[in-house]
C-alpha positions in Angstrom: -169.9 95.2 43.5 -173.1 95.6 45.0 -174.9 92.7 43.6 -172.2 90.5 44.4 -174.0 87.9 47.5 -171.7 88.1 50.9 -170.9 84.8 50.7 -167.8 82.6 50.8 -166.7 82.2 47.3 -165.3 78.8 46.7 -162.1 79.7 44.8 -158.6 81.0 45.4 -157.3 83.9 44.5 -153.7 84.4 44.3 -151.6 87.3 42.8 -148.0 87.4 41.3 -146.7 90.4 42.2 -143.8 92.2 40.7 -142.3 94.5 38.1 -141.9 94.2 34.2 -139.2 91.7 33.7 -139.0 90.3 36.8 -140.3 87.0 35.3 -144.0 86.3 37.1 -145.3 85.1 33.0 -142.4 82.3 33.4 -143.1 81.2 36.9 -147.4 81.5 35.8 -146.7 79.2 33.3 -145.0 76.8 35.3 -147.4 77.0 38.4 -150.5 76.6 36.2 -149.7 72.4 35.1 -147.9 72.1 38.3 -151.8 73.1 40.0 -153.4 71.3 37.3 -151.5 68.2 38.0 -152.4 68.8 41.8 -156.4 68.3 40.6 -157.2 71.9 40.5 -158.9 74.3 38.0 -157.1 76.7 37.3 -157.8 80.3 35.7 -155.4 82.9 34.8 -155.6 87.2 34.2 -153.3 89.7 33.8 -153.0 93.3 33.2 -154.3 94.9 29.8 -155.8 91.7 29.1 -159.8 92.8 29.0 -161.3 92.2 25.6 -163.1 95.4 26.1 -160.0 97.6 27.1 -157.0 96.1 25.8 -156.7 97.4 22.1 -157.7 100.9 23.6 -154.8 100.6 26.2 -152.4 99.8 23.9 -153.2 102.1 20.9 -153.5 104.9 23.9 -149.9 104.0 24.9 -148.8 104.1 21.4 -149.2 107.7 21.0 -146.8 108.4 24.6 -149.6 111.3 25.6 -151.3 109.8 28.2 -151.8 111.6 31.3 -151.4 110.0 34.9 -155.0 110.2 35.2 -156.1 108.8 32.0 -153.0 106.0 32.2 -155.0 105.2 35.9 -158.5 105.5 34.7 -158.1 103.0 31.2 -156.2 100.2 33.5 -159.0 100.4 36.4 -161.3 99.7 34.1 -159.2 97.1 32.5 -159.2 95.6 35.9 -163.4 95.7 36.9 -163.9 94.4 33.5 -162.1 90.8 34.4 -162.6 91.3 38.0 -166.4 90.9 36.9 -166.2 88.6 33.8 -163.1 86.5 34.5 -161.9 86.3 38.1 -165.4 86.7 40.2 -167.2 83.9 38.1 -163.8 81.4 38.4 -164.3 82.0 41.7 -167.5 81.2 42.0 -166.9 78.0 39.8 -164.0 76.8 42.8 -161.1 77.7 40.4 -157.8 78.7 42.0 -156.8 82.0 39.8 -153.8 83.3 39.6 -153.5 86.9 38.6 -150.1 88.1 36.9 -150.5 91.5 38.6 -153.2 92.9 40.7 -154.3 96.4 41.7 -151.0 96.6 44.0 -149.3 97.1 40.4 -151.6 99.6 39.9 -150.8 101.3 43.9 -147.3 100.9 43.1 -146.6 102.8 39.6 -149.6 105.4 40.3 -147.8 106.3 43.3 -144.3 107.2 41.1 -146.4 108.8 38.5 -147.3 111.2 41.0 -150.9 109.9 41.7 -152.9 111.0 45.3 -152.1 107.5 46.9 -155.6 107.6 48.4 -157.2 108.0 45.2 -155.9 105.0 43.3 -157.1 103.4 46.3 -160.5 104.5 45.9 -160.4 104.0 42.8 -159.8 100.0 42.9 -162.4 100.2 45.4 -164.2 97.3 43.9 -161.0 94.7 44.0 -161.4 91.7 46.0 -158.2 91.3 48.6 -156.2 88.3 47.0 -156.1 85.2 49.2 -152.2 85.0 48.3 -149.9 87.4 47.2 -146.1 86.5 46.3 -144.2 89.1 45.6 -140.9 88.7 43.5 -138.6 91.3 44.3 -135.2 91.7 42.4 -132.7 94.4 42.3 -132.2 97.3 39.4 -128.5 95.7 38.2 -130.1 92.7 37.8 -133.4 93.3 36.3 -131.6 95.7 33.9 -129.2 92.9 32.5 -132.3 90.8 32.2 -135.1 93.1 30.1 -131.8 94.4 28.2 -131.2 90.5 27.1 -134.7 89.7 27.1 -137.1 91.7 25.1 -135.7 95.1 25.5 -136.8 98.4 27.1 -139.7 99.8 26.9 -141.0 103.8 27.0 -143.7 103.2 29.7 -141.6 100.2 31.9 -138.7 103.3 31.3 -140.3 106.0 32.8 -139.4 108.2 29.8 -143.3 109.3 30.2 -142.0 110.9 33.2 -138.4 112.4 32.0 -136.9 110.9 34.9 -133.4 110.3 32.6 -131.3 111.6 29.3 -131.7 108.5 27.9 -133.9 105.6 27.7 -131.1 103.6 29.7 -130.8 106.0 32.7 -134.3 107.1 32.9 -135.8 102.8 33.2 -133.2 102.7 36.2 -134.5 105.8 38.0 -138.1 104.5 37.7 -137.3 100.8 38.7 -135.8 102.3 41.7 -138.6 104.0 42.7 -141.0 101.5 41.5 -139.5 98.6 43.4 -139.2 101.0 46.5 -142.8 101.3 46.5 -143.8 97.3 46.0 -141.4 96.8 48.8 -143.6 99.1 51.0 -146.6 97.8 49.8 -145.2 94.4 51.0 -144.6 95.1 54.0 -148.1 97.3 54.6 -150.1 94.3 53.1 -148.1 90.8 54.4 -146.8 89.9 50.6 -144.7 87.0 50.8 -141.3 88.0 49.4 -139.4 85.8 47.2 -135.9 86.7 46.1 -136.1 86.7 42.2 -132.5 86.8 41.7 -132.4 83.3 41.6 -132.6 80.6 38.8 -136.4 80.0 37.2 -136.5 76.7 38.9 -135.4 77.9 42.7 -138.0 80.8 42.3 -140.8 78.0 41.1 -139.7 75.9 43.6 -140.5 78.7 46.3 -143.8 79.5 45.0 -144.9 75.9 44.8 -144.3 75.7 48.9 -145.8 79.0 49.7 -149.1 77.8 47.6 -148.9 74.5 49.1 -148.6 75.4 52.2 -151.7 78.1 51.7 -153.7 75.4 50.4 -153.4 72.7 52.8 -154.0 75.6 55.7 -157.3 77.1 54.0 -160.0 77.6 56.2 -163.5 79.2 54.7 -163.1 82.6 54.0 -165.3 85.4 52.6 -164.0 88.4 50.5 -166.7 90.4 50.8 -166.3 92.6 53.2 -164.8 95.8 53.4 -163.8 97.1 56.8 -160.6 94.5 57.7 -157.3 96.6 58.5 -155.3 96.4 55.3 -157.7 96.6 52.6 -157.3 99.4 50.0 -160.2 102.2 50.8 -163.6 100.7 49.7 -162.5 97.7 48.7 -164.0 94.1 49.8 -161.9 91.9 51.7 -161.6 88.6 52.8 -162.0 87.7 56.5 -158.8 86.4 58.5 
């Protein structure tokens, strides 16, 4: 953004990575006292969560006619809206925020929509690179015995957008395969920290409390703002090693 100064921005900015039902609401709701408790201010976002954009998203989804474009184009927004009214100003205040998804989401599920790779990246040109990224990676079996006893499935998490099954059953385990194939490449193009999310709530918390411990006792000023390090998306600011 180009009226954003090229200064150090005070906060922290770390992103929980991972697919629908993997459990990243649980384990945010759990970090946020744990940081609180630690003396830090603390700010949360998370996908389709714009005041300007999320009504529109969801009503859009309701009608299961949305192109891949338009799907891309309404959460980009979505995203610049809070990057600019939620997570730059936080930021600027010294708050650490933690972001349940970030635009990796958004490079992940584009990608299996049958998106140009290169153009979702452009497109999130304006994202800041996140400080911290944990990603929680689980495998199909298991995330399927979890949504099905959890809230259930649903048509976009399913893939039946894309008639990837007969049914809604065999066409969410087609698309979490090939979702979770492309986080996992992500992860390893962009240094996530993986974190096996097999595991009990409190193992899993447990693990992202030392990673973000261990981040925060090892920060050293950093600036975001600027857009030519290896591993940022194209056009998009990033924060200095």
């Amino acid at each position: 953004m180009p009226y954003v100064a090229k200064k150090r921005l005070p906060g922290h900015l770390i992103a929980i990575e991972g697919t629908d039902g993997v459990g990243r609401s649980t384990q945010i709701e759990l970090l946020r006292p744990w940081l609180e408790l630690e003396g830090y201010a603390v700010s949360n976002t998370g996908w389709t969560r714009s005041p300007l954009l999320s009504q529109t998203i969801n009503k859009a989804k309701a009608g299961h006619q949305l192109t891949t474009t338009t799907f891309s184009l309404l959460y980009a927004v979505d995203f610049a809206d809070r990057l600019e009214h939620e997570i730059l100003p936080a930021l600027q205040a010294g708050f650490i925020v933690i972001a349940d998804r970030y635009m990796y989401t958004a490079f992940a599920r584009n990608t299996v929509m049958g998106a140009n790779p290169e153009w979702t990246r452009k497109l999130f040109g304006m994202a800041l690179v996140p400080d911290l990224v944990l990603y929680l990676d689980i495998d199909v079996p298991t995330l399927t015995s979890r949504v099905i006893m959890g809230k259930g499935m649903d048509y976009w998490e399913s893939g039946m957008h894309l008639a990837m099954g007969m049914d809604l059953f065999d066409s969410f385990e087609r698309y979490q395969s090939r979702l979770l194939d492309e986080y996992r490449q992500l992860a390893d193009e962009f240094g996530f920290i993986t974190i096996d999310a097999r595991r009990p709530i409190e193992e899993v918390q447990g693990e992202l409390r030392t990673h973000i411990a261990a981040y925060l006792r090892g920060d050293s000023a950093v600036s975001r703002i600027e857009s030519d390090l290896r591993g940022a998306p194209a056009g998009a600011a990033a924060r200095k090693e």
